[in-house]
N, C-alpha and C positions, 0 to 999 in steps of 0.2 A: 137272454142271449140265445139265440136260436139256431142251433147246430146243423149243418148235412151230414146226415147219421149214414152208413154204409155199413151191411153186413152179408153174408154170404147165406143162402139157404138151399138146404138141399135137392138137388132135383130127385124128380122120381128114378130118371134114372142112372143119379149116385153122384150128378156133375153139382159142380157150388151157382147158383144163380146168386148177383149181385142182389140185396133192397135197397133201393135208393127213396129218402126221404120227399114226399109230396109238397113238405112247407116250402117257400122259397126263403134264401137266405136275405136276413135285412146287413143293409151295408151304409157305413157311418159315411156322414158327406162334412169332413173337416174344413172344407174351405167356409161354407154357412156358417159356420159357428163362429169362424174366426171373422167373419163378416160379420154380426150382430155384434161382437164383441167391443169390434172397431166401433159401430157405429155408435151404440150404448155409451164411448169413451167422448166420442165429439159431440154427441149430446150434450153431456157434464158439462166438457169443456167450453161451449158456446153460453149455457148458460151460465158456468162461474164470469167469461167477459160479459155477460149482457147488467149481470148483477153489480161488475166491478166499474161499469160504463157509467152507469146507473145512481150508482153511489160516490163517484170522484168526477163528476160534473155537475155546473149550477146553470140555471136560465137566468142571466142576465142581462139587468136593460142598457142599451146603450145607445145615442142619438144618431136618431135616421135620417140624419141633413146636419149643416152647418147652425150652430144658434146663437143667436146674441141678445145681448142684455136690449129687456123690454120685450123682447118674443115673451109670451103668453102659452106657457105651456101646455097640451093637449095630446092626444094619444098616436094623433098623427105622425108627431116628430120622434117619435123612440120607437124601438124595434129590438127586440129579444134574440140574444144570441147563446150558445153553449160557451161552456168555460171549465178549464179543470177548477178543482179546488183547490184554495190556498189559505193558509191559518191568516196572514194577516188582507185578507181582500176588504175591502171596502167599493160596495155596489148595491143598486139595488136591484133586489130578487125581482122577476115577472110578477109575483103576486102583489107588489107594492108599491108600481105606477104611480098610484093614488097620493103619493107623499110627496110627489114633485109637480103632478098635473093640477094646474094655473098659477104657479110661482114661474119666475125667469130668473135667465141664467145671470151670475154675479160678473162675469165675462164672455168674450168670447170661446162654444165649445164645439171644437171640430167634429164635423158626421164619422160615427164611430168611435167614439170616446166616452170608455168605461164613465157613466154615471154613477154619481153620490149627491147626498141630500148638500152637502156640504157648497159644491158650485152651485144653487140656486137660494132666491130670497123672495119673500112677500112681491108681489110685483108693484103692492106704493110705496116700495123702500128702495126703486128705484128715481136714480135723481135726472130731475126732468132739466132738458136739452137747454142751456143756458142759463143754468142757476150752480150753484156751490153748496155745501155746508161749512158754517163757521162757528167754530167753539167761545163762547165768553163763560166767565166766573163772576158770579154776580154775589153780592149780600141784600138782607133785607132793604126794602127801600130803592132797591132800584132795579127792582120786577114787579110788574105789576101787582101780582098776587105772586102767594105763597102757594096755591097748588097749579099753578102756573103749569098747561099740558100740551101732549104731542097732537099738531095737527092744531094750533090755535093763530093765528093771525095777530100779529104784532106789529106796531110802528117800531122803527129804530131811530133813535134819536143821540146826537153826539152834542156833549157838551164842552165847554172850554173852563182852563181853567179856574176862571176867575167866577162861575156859579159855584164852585165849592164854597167861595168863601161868601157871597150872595148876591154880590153886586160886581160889578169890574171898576177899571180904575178911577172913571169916570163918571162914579157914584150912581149910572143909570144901570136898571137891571137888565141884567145879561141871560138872553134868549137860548135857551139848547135847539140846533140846528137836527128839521127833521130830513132824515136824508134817504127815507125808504118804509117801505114793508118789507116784512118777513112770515116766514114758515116757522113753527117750533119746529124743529126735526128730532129731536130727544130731549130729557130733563132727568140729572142726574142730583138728587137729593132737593131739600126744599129749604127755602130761606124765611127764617119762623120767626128771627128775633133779628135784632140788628147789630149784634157782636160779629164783630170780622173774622172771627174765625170760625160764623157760619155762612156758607156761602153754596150757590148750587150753580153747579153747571150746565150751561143752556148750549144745544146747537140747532142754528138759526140756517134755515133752506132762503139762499138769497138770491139775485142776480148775481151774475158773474162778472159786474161791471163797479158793484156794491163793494165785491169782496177785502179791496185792499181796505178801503176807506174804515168800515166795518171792523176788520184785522188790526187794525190800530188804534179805531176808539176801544177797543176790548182790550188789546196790551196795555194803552195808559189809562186803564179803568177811566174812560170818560162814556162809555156807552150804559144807554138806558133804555128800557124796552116801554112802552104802553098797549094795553091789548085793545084790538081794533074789531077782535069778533072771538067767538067760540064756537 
């Protein structure tokens, strides 16, 4: 700290001459300080929200248009938006597109709505425009084969009652009625032996004109399958 010194020196003759100090004096500029101080503070401050922006938001995908089942999923129709975070979300992150694109939607899914793996499926596990699935329960002997698989092509065929016992009443043999093709659409267990209390359940991709008929040889166990191709 630099002082203006003042002292008196004697003249020659006997009067006091002031000395006054050459240095200049330095003088504190408090508003600069209190200026860096502030700024140094909004600094922090900006980057604790950029850190806190940063880490309680996610980029999630969500559909960039209207979609319906049999759309053919592609990078086109989704678009990535910000989202805070929440413990129970379910979506999928920007980096994992991949896990939905060429599957379709299981229904209709409005432009803007939060995506998950969950709304879409295989796009041949969708059922084509004029057909059904129908469930039957089969035992040995009346599935073609025991490893009997998805995607195999089958006649259906319904028989009456009187092939059970091998003839009808009128001692001529009784024809099972063929009334269609089918789709395997699943196979649930295999029919290995012919005890009734092994049996596997078949659903059958049909026409939609088939289905009652179908629905009913399966309830009075009168349906029978043959395979037509592999």
């Amino acid at each position: 700290m630099t002082s203006t010194l003042e002292r008196s020196v004697a003249n020659a003759d006997g009067g006091d001459t002031p000395v006054v100090s050459l240095s200049a004096p330095t003088r504190r500029r408090p508003s600069w300080v209190v200026a860096g101080v502030v700024l140094v503070g909004l600094a922090a401050l900006l980057g604790a929200y950029v850190f806190t922006a940063a880490t309680d938001t996610l980029s999630v995908t969500v559909a960039a248009e209207d979609l319906t089942p049999g759309d053919v999923i592609d990078a086109s129709d989704l678009r990535v938006v910000e989202m805070g975070r929440t413990g129970d979300l379910r979506a999928i992150l920007a980096n994992q597109q991949d896990l939905i694109i060429g599957l379709t939607p299981q229904s209709p899914i409005p432009a803007g709505t939060l995506l998950n793996t969950g709304l879409f499926i295989s796009s041949e596990d969708v059922l084509p425009d004029g057909q059904v699935v129908v469930g039957a329960s089969f035992v040995a002997g009346e599935v073609p084969t025991p490893s009997l698989g998805v995607g195999e092509r089958v006649a259906i065929l319904v028989i009456n009652e009187q092939v059970l016992g091998g003839v009808d009443a009128s001692n001529e043999p009784a024809e099972a009625t063929l009334v269609g093709e089918a789709t395997v659409w699943a196979v649930t267990g295999e029919a290995t032996t012919g005890g009734s209390s092994e049996r596997v359940w078949v659903s059958l991709l049909v026409d939609a004109e088939l289905q009652n008929v179908v629905a009913q040889a399966a309830a009075d166990q009168l349906l029978r399958l043959s395979l037509v191709s592999r």
